[in-house]
MDAnalysis code that builds the backbone (N, CA, C; Angstrom):
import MDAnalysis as mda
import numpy as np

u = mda.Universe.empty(240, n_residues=80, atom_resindex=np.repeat(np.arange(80), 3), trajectory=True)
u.add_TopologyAttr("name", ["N", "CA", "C"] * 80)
u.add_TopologyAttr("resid", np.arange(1, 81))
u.add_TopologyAttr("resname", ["UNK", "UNK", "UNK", "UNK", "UNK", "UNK", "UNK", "UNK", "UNK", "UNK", "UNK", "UNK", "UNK", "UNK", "UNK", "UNK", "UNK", "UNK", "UNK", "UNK", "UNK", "UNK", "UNK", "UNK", "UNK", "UNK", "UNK", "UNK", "UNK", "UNK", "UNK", "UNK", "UNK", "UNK", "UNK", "UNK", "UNK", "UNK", "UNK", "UNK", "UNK", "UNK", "UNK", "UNK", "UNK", "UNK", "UNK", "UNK", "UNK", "UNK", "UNK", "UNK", "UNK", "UNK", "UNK", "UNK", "UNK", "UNK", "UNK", "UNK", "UNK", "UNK", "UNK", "UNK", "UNK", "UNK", "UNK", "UNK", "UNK", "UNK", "UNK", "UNK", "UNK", "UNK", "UNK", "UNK", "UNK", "UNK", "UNK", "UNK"])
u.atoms.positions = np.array([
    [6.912, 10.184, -10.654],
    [6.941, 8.914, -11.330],
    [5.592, 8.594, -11.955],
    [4.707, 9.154, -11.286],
    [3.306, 8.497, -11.760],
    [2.942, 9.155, -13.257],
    [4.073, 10.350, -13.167],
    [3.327, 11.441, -14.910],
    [4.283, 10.152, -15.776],
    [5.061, 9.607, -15.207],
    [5.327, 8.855, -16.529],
    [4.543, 7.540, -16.401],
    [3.487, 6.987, -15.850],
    [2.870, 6.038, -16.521],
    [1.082, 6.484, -17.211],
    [1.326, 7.614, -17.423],
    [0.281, 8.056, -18.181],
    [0.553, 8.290, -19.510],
    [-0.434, 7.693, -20.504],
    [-0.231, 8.457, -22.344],
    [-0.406, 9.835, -22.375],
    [-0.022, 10.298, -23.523],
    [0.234, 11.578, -23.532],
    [-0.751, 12.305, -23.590],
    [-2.132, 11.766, -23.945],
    [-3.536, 12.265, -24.019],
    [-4.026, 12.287, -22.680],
    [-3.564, 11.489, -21.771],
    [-4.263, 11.551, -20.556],
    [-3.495, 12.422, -19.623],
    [-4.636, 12.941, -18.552],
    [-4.025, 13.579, -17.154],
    [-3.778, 13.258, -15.950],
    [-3.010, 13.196, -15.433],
    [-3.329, 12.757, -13.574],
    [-3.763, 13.961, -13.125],
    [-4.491, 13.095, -12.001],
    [-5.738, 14.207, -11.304],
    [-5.307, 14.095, -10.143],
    [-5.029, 13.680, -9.595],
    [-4.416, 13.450, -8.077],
    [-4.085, 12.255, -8.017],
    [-3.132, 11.987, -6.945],
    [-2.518, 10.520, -6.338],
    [-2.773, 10.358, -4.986],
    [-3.579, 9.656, -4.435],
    [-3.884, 9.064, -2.775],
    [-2.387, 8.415, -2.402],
    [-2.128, 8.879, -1.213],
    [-0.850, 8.718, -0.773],
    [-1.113, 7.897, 0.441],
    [-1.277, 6.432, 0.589],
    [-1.400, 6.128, 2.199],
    [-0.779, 5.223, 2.732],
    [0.428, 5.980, 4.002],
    [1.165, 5.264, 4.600],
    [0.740, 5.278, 6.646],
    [1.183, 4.238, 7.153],
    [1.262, 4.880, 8.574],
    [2.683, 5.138, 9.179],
    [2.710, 5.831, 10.406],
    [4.022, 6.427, 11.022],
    [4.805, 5.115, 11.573],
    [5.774, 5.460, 11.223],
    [7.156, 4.339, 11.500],
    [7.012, 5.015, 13.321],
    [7.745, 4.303, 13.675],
    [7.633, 4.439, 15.381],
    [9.284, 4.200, 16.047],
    [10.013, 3.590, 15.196],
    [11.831, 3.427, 15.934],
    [12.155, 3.149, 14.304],
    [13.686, 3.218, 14.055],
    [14.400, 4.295, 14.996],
    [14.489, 5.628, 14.413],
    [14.575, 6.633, 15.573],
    [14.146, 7.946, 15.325],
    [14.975, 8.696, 13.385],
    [16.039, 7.861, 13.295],
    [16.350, 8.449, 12.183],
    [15.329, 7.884, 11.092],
    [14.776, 7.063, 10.654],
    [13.144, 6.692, 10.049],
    [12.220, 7.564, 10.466],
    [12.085, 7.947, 11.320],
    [10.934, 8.721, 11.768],
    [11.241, 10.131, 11.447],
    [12.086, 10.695, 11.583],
    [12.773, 11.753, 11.259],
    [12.390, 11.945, 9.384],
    [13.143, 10.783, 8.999],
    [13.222, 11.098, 7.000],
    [11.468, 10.559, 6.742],
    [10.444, 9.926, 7.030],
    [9.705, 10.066, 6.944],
    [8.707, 11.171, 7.139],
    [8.689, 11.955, 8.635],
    [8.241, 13.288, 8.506],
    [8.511, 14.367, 7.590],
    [9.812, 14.172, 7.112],
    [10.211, 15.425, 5.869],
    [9.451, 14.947, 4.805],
    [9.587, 13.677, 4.384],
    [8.844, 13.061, 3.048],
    [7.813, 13.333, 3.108],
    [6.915, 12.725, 4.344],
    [5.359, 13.698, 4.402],
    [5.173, 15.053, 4.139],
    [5.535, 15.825, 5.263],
    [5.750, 16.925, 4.647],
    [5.852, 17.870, 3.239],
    [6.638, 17.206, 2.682],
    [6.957, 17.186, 1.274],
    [6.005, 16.789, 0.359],
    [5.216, 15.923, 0.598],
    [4.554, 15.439, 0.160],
    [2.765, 16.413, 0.087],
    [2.607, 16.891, 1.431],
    [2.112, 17.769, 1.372],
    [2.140, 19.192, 1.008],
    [2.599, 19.169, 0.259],
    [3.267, 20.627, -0.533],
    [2.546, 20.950, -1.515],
    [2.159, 19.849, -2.583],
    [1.721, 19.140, -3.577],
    [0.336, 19.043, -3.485],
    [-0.324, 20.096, -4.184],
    [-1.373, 19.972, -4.356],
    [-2.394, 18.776, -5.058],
    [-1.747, 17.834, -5.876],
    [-1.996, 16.801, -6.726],
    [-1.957, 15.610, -5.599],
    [-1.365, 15.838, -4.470],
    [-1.572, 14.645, -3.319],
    [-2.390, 14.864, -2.246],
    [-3.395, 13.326, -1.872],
    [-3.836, 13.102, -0.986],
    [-3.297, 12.489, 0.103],
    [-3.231, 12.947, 1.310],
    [-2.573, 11.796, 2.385],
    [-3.226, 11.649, 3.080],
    [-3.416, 10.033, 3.515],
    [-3.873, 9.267, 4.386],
    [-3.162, 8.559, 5.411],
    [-3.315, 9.200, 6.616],
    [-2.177, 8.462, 7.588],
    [-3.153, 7.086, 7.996],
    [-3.089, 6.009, 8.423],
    [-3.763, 4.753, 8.802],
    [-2.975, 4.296, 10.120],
    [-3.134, 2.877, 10.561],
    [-2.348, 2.095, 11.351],
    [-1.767, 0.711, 10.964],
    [-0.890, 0.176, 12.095],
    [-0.473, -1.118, 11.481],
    [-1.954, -2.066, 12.114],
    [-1.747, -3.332, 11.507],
    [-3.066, -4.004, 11.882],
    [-2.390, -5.062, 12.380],
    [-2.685, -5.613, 14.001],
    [-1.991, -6.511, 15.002],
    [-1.891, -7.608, 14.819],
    [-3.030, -8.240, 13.897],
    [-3.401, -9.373, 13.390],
    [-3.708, -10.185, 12.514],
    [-3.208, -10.924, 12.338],
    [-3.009, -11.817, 10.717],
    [-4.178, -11.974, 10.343],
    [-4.569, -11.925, 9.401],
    [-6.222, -12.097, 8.186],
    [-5.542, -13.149, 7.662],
    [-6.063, -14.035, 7.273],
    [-5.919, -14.968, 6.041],
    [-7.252, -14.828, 4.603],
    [-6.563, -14.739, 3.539],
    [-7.506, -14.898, 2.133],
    [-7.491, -15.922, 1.505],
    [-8.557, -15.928, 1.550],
    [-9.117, -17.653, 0.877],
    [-9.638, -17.361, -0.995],
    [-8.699, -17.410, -1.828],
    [-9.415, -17.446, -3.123],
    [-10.491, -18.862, -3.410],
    [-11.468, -18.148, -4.140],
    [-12.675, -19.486, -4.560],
    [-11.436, -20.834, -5.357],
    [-11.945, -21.938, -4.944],
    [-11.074, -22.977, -5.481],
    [-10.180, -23.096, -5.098],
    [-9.618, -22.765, -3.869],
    [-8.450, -22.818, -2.924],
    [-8.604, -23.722, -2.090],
    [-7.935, -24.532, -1.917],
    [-8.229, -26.147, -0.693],
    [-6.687, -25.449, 0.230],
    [-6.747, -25.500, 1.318],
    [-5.365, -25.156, 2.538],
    [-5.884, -27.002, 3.344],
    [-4.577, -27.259, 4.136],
    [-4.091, -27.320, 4.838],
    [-4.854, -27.000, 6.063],
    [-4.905, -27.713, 7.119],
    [-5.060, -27.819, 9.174],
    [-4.515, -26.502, 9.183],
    [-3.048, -26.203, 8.724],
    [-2.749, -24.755, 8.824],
    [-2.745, -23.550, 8.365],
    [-3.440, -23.886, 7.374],
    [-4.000, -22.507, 6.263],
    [-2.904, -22.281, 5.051],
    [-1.760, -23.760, 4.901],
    [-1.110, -23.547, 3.800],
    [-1.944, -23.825, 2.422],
    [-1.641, -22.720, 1.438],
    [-2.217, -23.891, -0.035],
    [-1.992, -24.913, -0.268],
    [-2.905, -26.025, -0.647],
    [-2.021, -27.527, -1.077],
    [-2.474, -27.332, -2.873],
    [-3.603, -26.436, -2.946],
    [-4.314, -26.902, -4.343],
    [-4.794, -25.216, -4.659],
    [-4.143, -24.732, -5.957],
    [-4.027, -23.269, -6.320],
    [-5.615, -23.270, -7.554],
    [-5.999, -21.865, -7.224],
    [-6.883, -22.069, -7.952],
    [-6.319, -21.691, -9.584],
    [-7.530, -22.538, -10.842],
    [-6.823, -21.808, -12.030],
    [-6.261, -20.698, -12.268],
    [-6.999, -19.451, -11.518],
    [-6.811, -18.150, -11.987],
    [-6.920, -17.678, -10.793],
    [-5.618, -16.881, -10.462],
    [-5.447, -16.128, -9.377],
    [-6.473, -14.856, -9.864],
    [-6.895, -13.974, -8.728],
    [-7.881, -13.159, -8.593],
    [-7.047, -11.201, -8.288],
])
């Protein structure tokens, strides 16, 4: 998919691939290992396995006013 969002003058050089491992149920875990796999075949791909992250971050854009609870009340002009 990615050779088609390139012009015809340009090349792809590689694609960074980064997902982490599904954990239930085993049939996900199963079609994901082949896809990796597969994926590593492909010399034009990088893979990066990572983790899930346990804990909520909140992002604050400049000109953003929240809420006691971290809802937006007031959006900035230009999202970032």
């Amino acid at each position: 998919m990615a050779y088609y969002l390139t012009d015809q003058n340009e090349t792809l050089e590689k694609v960074k691939y980064f997902t982490t491992m599904v954990s239930d149920p085993p049939d996900k875990v199963k079609r994901q290992v082949r896809y990796i796999d597969a994926l590593k075949t492909q010399n034009k791909i990088e893979y990066y396995e990572g983790t899930f992250i346990k804990e909520i971050k909140k992002c604050q854009f400049p000109n953003q006013i929240t809420d006691n609870k971290g809802f937006i009340i007031k959006k900035p002009n230009k999202w970032y």
